[in-house]
C-alpha positions as semicolon CSV with decimal commas, in nm:
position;residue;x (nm);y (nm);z (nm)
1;X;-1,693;-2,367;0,149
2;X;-1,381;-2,135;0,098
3;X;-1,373;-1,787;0,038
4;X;-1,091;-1,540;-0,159
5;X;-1,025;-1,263;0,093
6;X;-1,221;-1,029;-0,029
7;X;-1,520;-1,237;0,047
8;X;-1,404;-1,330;0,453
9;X;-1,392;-0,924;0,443
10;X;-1,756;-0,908;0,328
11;X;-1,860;-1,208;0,578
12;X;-1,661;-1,054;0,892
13;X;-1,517;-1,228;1,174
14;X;-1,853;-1,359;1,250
15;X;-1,993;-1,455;0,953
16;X;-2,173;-1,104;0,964
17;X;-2,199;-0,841;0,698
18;X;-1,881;-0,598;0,786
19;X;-1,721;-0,317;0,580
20;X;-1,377;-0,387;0,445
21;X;-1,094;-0,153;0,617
22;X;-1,003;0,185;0,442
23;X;-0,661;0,290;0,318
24;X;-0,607;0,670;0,268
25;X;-0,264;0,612;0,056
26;X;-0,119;0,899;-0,032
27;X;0,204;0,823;-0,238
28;X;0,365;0,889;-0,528
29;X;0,233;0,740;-0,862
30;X;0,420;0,634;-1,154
31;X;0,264;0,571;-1,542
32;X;0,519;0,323;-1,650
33;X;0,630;0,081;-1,353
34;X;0,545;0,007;-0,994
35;X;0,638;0,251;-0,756
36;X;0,362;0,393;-0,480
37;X;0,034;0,336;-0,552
38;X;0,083;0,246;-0,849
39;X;0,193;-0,061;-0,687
40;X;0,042;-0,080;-0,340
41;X;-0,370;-0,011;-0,474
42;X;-0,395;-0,284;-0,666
43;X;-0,278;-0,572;-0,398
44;X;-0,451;-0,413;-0,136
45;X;-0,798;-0,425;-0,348
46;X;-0,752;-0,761;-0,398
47;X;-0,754;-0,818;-0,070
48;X;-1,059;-0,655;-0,038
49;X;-0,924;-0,310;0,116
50;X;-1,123;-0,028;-0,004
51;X;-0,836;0,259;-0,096
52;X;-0,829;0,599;-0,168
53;X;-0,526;0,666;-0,353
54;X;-0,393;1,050;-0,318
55;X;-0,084;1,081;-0,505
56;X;0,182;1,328;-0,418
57;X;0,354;1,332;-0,768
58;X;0,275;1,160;-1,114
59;X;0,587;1,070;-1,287
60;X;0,651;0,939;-1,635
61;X;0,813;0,658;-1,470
62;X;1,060;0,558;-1,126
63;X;1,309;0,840;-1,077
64;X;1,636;0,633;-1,094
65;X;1,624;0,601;-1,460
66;X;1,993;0,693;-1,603
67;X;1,744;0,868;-1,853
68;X;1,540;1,091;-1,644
69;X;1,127;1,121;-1,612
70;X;0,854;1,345;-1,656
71;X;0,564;1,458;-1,427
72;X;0,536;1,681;-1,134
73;X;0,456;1,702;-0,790
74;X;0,081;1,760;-0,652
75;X;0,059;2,091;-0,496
76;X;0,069;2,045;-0,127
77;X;-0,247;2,241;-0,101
78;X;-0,422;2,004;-0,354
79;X;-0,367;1,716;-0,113
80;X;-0,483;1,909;0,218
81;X;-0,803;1,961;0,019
82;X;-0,923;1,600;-0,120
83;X;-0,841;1,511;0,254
84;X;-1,073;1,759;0,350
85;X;-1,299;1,666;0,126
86;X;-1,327;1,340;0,225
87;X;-1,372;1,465;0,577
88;X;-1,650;1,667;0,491
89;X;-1,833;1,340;0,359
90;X;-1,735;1,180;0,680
91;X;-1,546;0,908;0,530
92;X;-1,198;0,992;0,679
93;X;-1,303;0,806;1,014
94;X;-1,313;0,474;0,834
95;X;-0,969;0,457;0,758
């Protein structure tokens, strides 16, 4: 019988129940295109990666448009905290 990846994940090296690796990604996001994590989350779900996406800015779209974007940058304390926070859960050591 063949699995999709995020099944051999689930089954483990062994054929035992395992968690799938966490990804703290912390990246920039875009709306429109793939940049960051707008484009790195999705593959790595797929593959059965459990991700927590922390994004440093949200733009409008990638910055090298002759036109220019919107958004702004997360404050830097922002990001200290949800990393905190998901320390205080005691999640953080998973990934």
């Amino acid at each position: 019988m063949r699995f999709g990846p995020a099944r051999a994940f689930a089954l483990g090296a062994r054929g035992f129940a395992s968690r799938p690796p966490a990804v703290l990604s912390i990246q920039s996001h875009v709306c429109y295109g793939a940049a960051g994590n707008s484009a790195a989350v999705f593959p790595m779900r797929r593959l059965g990666v459990e991700v927590w996406p922390v994004n440093t800015v949200q733009f409008s779209n990638h910055t090298q448009y002759a036109e220019g974007w919107e958004g702004l940058p997360t404050p830097t304390e922002q990001i200290g905290l949800l990393a905190k926070g998901i320390e205080r859960i005691g999640a953080l050591g998973r990934c």
